[in-house]
N, C-alpha and C positions, 0 to 999 in steps of 0.2 A: 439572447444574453443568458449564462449561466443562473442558477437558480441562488436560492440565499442559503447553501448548507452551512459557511464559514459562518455566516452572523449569525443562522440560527443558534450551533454550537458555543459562539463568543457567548450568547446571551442568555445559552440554556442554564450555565453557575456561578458562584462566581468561584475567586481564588487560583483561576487556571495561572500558568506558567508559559511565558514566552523566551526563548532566548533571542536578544538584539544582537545580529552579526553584521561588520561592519567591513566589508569587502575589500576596501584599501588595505585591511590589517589583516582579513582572515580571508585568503581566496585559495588554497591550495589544499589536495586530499591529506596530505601531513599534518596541517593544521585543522582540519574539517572532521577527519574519520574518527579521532580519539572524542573531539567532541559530541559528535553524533552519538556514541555508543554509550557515554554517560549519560546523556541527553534523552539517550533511549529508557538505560535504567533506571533515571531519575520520573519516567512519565511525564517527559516536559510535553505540551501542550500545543507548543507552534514554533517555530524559526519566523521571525523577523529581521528580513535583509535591508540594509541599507544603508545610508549617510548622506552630509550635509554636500559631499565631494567627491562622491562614488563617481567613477565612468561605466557606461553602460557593459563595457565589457568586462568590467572586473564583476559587475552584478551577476552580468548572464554567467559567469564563470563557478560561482559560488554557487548559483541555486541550483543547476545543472549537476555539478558536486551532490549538494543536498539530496536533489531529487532521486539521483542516481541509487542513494546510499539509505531512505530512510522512508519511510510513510508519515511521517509526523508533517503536520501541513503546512507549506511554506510561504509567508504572505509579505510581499514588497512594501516596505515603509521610508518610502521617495523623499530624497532628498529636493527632487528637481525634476521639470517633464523629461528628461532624459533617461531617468533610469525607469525602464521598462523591461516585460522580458514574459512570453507568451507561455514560458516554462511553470510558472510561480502556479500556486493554488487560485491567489487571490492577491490585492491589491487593496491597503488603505491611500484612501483616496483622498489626502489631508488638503485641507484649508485652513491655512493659519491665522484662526476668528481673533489669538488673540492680539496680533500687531496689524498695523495701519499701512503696512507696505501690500500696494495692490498686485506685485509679482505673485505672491504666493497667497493671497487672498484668491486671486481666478487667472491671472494671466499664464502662469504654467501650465494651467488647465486648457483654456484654451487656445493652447500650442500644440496642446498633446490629444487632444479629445479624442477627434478620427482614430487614431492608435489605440487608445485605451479601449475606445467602442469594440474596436474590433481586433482585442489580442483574445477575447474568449475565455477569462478568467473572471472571480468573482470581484465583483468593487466594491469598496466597502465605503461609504463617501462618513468623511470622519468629520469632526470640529478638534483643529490640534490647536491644544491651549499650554502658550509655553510658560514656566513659573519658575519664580528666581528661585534659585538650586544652591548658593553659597560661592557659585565659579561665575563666569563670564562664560558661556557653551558655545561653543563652533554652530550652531542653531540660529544665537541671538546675532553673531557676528556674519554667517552670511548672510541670511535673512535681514539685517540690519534693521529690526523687533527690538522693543521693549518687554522684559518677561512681566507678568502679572507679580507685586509684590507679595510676600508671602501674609500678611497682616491684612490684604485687601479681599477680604473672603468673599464681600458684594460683590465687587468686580467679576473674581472669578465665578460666580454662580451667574449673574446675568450676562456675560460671556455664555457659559455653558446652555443656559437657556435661548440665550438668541438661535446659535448654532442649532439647536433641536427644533426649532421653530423654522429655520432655513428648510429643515426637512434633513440634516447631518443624523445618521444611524448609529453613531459611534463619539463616546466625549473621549480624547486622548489628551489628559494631563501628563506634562512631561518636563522635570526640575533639569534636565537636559545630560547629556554625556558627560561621566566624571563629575558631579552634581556633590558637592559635601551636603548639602542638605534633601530630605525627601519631599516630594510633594505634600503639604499641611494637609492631616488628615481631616481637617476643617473643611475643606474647598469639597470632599466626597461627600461628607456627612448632610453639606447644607445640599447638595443637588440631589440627595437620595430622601430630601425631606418633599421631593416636587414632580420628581423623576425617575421612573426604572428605567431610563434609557442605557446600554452597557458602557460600561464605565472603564477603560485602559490608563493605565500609574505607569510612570518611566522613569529614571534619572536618579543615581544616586544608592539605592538599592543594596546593600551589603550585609544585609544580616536577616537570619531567618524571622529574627520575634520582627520586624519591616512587614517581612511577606506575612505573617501571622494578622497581624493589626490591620492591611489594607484587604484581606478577604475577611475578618469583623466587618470594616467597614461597607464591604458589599462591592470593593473592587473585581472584576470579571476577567480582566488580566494583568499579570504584574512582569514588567520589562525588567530583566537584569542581561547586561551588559559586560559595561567596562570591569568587574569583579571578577567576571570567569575570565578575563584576558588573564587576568592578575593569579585567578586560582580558579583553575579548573577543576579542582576537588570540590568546591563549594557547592557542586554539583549530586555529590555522597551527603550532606544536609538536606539539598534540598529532598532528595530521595527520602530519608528520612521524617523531612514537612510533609511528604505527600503520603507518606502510611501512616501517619498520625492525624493526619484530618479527613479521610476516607469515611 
C-alpha cells in the first residue's frame, strides 16, 4: 500500500486550499488548462475530483487532463464506488457518519474494496459529515441523508467524534454544492476543543474573509467549488489570501 505523504501534508497546516472540480461540468483541456494555470499562480494546494453523478469516464478523463498539466496533487472525492481511477494521487475514502442510509455508510465500500486495495494510490478513509447549507445539495438527495442542522453543534461533534473513534483520519464537513450558507464555525471550534484530527470545510464558500476565519479556526483544508465555475478570477484573491498569510 502507498505511504501516508497526502495525509501527512493535509495535517502538516492548516488553511491549505483545495479546488472541487466536478467532471459532468468540467472535463475538457479548454475548460481544465486556464484553470490549472490560475490554480498554479494562486498556490492552490490540491484538485478535488468528483460528484454525487460523475461516470467513471468523465472522472478518468479530468484527472488524466489534470495530471498531464500540473504537479498540484490530485485526490478523488467519490461520489459512489464507481468513480475510481489508478491515475489520481490519492482517494478520500468517505463514509457518510452523518446519515443513516447503510449504502454509503459501508456498502459502496464493500463493492469496491478489492479495487480500491489495489489501484496503488493513497486512501484517505474520511468521516464525511453533511450540514444544512441554506439549499437542498444533490449530496442530500442522492444519498437520501438528513444533513446535521446548523443549531445542532452536539450532534455535530459527537458525529465527528464517533467517526475518529471508528479509526476515520480525516473529519470532512460539507454545507454541500451551491450551499447559501457555510459550515457553522461552531461545529470546528467545538471538535478542535477535543481533537487535532485534520479538519476539511466544503460548501458554500465565496468570499475570502470565509477562507480567512476557517484557517483561525484551525481548518486544514478549505473546498471552493461552485464560485470558480461562476468566476474564475476569484482565483487572483485567493492568490492574494495566500501572500498575505505566508
Amino acid at each position: 500500500m502507498p505511504n501516508n505523504n497526502l495525509l501527512s501534508k493535509i495535517a502538516s497546516r492548516f488553511g491549505q486550499i483545495s479546488i472541487l472540480i466536478d467532471p459532468e461540468k468540467t472535463n475538457s483541456e479548454n475548460q481544465l488548462l486556464p484553470l490549472i494555470k490560475k490554480a498554479e499562480l494562486a498556490k492552490i494546494d490540491y484538485f478535488f475530483v468528483g460528484g454525487s453523478t460523475v461516470s467513471r469516464s468523465d472522472l478518468e478523463k479530468t484527472i488524466t487532463i489534470l495530471k498531464r498539466n500540473t504537479k498540484i496533487p490530485v485526490i478523488i472525492f467519490p461520489g459512489g464506488g464507481n468513480q475510481l481511477s489508478n491515475k489520481a494521487d490519492g482517494i478520500l475514502y468517505l463514509s457518510l457518519v452523518s446519515g443513516r442510509n447503510p449504502d454509503f455508510l459501508i456498502t459502496h465500500h464493500v463493492n469496491s474494496a478489492l479495487e480500491v486495495f489495489n489501484l496503488g494510490i493513497e486512501v484517505l478513509p474520511t468521516g464525511y459529515i453533511l450540514v444544512e447549507g441554506g439549499t437542498k445539495s444533490s449530496v442530500a438527495y442522492v444519498s437520501q441523508t438528513i444533513p446535521i442542522p446548523r443549531e445542532q453543534t452536539s450532534i455535530a461533534l459527537n458525529t465527528s467524534l464517533a467517526a475518529l473513534l471508528q479509526g476515520k483520519q480525516i473529519i470532512y464537513f460539507d454545507a454541500g454544492s451551491g450551499a447559501t450558507d457555510i459550515v457553522p464555525f461552531s461545529f470546528i471550534q467545538e471538535l478542535r476543543k477535543h481533537s487535532t484530527i485534520p479538519i476539511i470545510v466544503g460548501g458554500g464558500i465565496t468570499e475570502i474573509n470565509q477562507l480567512k476565519e476557517f484557517k483561525k479556526a484551525q481548518v486544514n483544508i478549505m473546498v471552493v467549488g461552485n464560485k470558480l465555475e461562476k468566476d474564475i478570477d476569484f482565483l487572483l484573491e485567493i492568490n492574494e489570501f495566500q501572500k498575505s498569510t505566508k
